[in-house]
N, C-alpha and C positions, 0 to 999 in steps of 0.2 A: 353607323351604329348597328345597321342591321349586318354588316358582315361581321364586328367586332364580337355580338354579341354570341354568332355560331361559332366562330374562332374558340370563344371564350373556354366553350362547352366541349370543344374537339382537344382542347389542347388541356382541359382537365381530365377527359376520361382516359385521353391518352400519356401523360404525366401519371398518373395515378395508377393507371394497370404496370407501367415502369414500375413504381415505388413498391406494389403491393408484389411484382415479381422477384423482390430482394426476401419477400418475409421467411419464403421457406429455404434460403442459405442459411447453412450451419452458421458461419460468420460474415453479416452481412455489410459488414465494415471492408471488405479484400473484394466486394461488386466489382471494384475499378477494374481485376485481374479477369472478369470477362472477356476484357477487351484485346486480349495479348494474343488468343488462340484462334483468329479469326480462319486461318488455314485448315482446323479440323471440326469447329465447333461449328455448330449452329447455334447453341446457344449466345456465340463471341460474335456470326455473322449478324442476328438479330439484335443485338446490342447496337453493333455501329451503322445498322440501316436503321433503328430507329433514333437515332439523334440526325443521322443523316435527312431521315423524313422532317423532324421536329424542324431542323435548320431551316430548310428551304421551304417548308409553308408558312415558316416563320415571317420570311423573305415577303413569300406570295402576299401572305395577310395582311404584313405593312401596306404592299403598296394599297391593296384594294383599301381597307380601314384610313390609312392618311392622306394618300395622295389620289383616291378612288379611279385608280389604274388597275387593269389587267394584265396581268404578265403571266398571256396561257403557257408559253416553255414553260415555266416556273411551275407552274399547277402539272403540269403533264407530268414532269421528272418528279416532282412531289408523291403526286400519285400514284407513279412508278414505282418509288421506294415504300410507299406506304403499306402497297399490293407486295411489296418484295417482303416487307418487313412480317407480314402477317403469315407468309410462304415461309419464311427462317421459324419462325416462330411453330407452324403445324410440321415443320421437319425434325423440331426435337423427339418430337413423340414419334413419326413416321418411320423415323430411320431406326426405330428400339425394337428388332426382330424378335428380344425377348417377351413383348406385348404382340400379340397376331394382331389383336385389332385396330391398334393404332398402327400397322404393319404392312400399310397401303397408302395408293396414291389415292384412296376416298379420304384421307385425312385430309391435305393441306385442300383439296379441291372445297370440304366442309368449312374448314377454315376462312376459305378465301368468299365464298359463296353466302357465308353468315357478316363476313366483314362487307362485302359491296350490298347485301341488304337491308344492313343496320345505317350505312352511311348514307344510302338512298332513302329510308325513312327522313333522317333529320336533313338532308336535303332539301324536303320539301316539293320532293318531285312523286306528284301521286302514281303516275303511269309508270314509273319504272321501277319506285317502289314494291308495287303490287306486282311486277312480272318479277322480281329479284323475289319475292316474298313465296310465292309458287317454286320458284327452282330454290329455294332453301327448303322448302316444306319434303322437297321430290330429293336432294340430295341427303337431309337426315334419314328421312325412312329408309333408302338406299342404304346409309349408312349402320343402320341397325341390325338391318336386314343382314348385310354382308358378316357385321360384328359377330353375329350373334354365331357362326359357324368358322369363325375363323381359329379359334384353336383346336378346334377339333378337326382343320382342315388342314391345320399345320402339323399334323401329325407327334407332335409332344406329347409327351406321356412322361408317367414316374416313372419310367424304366431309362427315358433318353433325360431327366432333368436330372437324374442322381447320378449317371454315367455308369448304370449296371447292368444295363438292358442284356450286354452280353453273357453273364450269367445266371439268365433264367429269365422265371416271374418275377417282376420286383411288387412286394408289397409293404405298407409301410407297419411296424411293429410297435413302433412307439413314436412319439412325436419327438422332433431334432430339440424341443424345447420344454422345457414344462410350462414358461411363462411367455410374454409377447416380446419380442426384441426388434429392432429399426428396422425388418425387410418388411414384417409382417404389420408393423403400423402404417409403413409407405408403400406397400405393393398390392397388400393382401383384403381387399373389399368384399366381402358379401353381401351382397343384394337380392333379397329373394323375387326368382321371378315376378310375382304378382304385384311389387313393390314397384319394380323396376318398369311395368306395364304401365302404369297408375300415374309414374313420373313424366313415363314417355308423353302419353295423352296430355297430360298436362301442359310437359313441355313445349306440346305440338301448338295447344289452344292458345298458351300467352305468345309466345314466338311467333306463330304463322298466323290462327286464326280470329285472334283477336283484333292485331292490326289488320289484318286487310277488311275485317268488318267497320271497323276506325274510318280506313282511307276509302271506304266505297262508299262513305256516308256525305253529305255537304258537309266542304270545309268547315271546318275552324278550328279556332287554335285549342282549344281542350281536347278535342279528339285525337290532334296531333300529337300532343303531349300525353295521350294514353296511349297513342298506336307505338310510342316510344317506350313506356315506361314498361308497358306489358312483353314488350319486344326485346328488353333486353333482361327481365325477370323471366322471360321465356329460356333465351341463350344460355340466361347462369343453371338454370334446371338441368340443358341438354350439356352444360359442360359438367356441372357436379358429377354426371350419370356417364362422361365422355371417361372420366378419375375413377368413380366408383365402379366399376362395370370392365377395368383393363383389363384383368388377368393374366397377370404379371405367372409366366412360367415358374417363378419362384416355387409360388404358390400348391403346386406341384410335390415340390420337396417335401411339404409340411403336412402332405397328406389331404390337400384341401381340394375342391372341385369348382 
């Protein structure tokens, strides 16, 4: 019961981030055609290592919930895939040179570093939660830190985004639009500093600092179930701001900063 019932929890939230990753397809009836472009996509990679994950802790689960056997191969390559899948997944954004920020290997490292210390919380292992919970804390500020200079490092400008640089100063005269059209709803985020300060703290407190004041306290089980709950309403904070905060080179073209 006690492993059926972690299972339960692991294979909704992971089922459920699958289903919720169809929402923003234009037509999310042709998801199957993910799977065809495994050779170029990460997006097509991350599709078939996450059913490949699903299968085989599928496996694992059985035996521990029915037959109260272990089958560590089974957990390891599980978890190999599971680390792999979470890798495919922070390389969609990683490999998009036209975002700086997501334009580093501090992406999938954030990615992978927030997924082994959300899965060590509900583990239930307080010792390694709390040393995962530290090097998540150390790899987002890293992460912001580096953000926050990264297109200004990548040396893009409205001169190299419109392709005119060669004939002068480029400045923008009029806007490419009068009204908002599909770059500037999917690409183009403004967040004012102060905003984006306020979010971060936030993000920091439910994320990092809440649970580990959670796991440093004597067990039990409410505490654990808030060192979770704040910990992943922390995560959705630092990913909202991972989206709103890209600065999508587009952005550029429109005249925007």
């Amino acid at each position: 019961r006690f492993a059926f019932f972690f299972f339960a929890i692991e294979y909704l939230l992971a089922i459920g981030g699958l289903i919720s990753s169809t929402f923003h397809l234009g037509r999310p009836e042709r998801a199957i055609k993910a799977f065809l472009q495994w050779r170029s996509s990460w997006l097509s990679r991350e599709a078939w290592l996450a059913v490949a994950s699903l299968l085989v802790m599928a496996i694992y689960g059985a035996g521990l919930v029915f037959l109260d056997t272990r089958w560590g191969v089974l957990g390891v390559i599980g978890s190999a895939l599971s680390l792999a899948t979470v890798f495919s997944t922070a390389m969609i954004y990683a490999q998009l040179k036209t975002v700086p920020r997501w334009n580093t290997a501090l992406t999938p490292l954030l990615f992978i570093t927030l997924a082994l210390t959300g899965g060590a919380i509900l583990s239930g292992s307080v010792d390694t939660a709390l040393l995962m919970l530290i090097s998540a804390g150390i790899v987002q500020i890293v992460y912001w830190i580096n953000g926050d200079q990264a297109l200004s490092r990548s040396g893009t400008s409205m001169a190299s985004a419109t392709g005119l640089g060669a004939m002068g100063t480029v400045k923008a005269f009029e806007p490419p639009h009068t009204g908002t059209n599909y770059l500037l709803r999917e690409f183009v985020h403004i967040v004012g500093r102060k905003h984006a300060a306020k979010l971060r703290v936030i993000a920091l407190i439910l994320m990092i600092g809440t649970p580990t004041l959670f796991l440093s306290l004597p067990f039990n089980h409410w505490l654990a179930l808030g060192a979770v709950a704040t910990h992943i309403a922390g995560v959705f904070t630092s990913r909202w701001l991972f989206f709103a905060q890209a600065e999508h080179v587009v952005r550029l073209y429109y005249g925007k900063r």
